[in-house]
N, C-alpha and C positions, 0 to 999 in steps of 0.2 A: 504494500500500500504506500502510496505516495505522500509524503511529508506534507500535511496541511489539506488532504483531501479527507473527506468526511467519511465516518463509516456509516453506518446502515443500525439503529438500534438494534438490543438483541433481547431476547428474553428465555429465562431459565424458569425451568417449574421443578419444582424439590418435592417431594412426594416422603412423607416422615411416618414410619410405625413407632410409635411410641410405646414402651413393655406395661401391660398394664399395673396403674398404682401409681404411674410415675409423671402423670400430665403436667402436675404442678412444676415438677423439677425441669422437666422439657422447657414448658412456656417460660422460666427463669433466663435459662439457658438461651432460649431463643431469645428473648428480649435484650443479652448482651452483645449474641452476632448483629441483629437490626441493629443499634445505636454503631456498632463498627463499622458496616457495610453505608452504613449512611453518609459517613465523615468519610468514605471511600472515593476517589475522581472516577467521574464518569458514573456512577450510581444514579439513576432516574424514578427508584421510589420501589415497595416491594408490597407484598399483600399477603397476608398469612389467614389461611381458610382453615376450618376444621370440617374435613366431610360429616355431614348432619347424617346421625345413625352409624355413625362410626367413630365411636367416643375415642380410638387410640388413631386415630389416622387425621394427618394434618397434610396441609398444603405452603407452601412456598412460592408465590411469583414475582419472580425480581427482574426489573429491568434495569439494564445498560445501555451507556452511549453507543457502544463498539465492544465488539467481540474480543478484541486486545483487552480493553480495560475489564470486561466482565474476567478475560484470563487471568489478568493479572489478581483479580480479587478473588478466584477461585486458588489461585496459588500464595495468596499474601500467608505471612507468618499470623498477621492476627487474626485472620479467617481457622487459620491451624488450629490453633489453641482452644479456640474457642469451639469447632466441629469435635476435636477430641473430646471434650465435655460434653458435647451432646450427645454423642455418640454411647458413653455410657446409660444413654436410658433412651435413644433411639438410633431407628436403621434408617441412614438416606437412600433415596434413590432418586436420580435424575433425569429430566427432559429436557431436551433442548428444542426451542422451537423459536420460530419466526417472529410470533407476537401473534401470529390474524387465527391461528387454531383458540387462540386463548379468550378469545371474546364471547366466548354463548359455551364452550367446558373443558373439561381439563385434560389434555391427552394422555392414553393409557387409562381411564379410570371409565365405569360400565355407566356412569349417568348419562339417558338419553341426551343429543340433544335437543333443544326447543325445536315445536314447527318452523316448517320455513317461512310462513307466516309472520309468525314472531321475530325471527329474524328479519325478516325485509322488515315491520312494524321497527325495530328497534335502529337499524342499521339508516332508516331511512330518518327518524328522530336525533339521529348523533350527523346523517349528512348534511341535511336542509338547514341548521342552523351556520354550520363552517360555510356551505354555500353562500348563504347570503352576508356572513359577515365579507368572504372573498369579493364576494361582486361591488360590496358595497364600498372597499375599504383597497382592497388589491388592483379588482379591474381596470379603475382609473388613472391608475399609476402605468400600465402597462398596453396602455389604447396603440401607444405609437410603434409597439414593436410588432414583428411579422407574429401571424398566427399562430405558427405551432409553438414557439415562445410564450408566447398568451396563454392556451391549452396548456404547456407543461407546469404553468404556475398552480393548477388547483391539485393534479396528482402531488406534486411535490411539497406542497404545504397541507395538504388536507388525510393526505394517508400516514406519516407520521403524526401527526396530531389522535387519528382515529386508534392507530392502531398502542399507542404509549399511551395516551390519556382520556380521551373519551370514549370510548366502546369498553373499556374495562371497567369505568367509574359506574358507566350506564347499564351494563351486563349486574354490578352486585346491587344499584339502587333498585331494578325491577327482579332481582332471584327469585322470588315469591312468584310474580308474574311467568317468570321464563320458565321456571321450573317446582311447579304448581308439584300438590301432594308427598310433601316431605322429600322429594328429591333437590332439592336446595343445595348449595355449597354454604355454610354458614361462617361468617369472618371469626376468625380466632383473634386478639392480637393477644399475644405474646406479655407474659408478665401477670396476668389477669385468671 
């Protein structure tokens, strides 16, 4: 990769059996990695789920600027330390994915996902809004350059935005909705 060229955000899903008995020491444990991973470069925010009806099984989804810096925090000393301590009273297991699996459920795990219904419903509530701020706020700026320059402005500012920050925010505020009769992902956070 070339010096000053941007990477591609990334997103990691952690998938935690926790031994039963031991949730409370988990969620300790875990509330020391998030406050490290946070003070980490390149860290763009993380979400800690507890599958609902699976009292020892947790979730992890972290995102990263770049797959460099997400490496380097999967390889830091203070990531070490701290994994070793959880490790005593949980088993990781990792995903690695794109970010766009992670909007409507978790991969690897048996929860249906939502109709596709619901998906266009939710997908089209998270676009109509970037849309209109882009037209209202971008398009003007960018009247005088050739077309396909125009066009690339809403891919490139509206699908990282959708896929780091709004389709995830908007996937756990409607769970209830998208995944009606206890099949829910429930937020854990850590500490609690």
């Amino acid at each position: 990769m070339d010096e000053g060229e941007p990477e591609d955000p990334v997103t990691l899903v952690l998938t935690w059996d926790v031994r039963p008995g031991r949730e409370r020491d988990f969620e300790e444990r875990a509330e020391r990695l998030h406050r490290a991973a946070v003070r980490f470069p390149g860290h763009l925010g993380a979400v800690w789920l507890r599958a609902e009806g699976a009292r020892n099984r947790y979730y992890t989804v972290v995102n990263f600027a770049g797959q460099e810096r997400l490496d380097r925090w999967l390889e830091s000393a203070e990531r070490a330390e701290t994994i070793d301590r959880i490790r005593e009273v949980a088993d990781e297991h990792r995903q690695d994915t794109t970010g766009m699996e992670t909007w409507f459920s978790l991969p690897g795990e048996s929860v249906p996902a939502p109709s596709k219904l619901k998906m266009i419903a939710v997908t089209f509530c998270a676009v109509y809004p970037l849309s209109l701020l882009l037209n209202t706020f971008v398009t003007p700026l960018t009247r005088s350059w050739p077309p396909p320059l125009q066009a690339l402005t809403f891919p490139l500012l509206v699908i990282p935005l959708l896929t780091v920050f709004v389709m995830p925010a908007l996937s756990r505020l409607l769970r209830r909705w998208l995944y009606p009769s206890g099949r829910t992902h429930r937020p854990a956070r850590p500490g609690r």
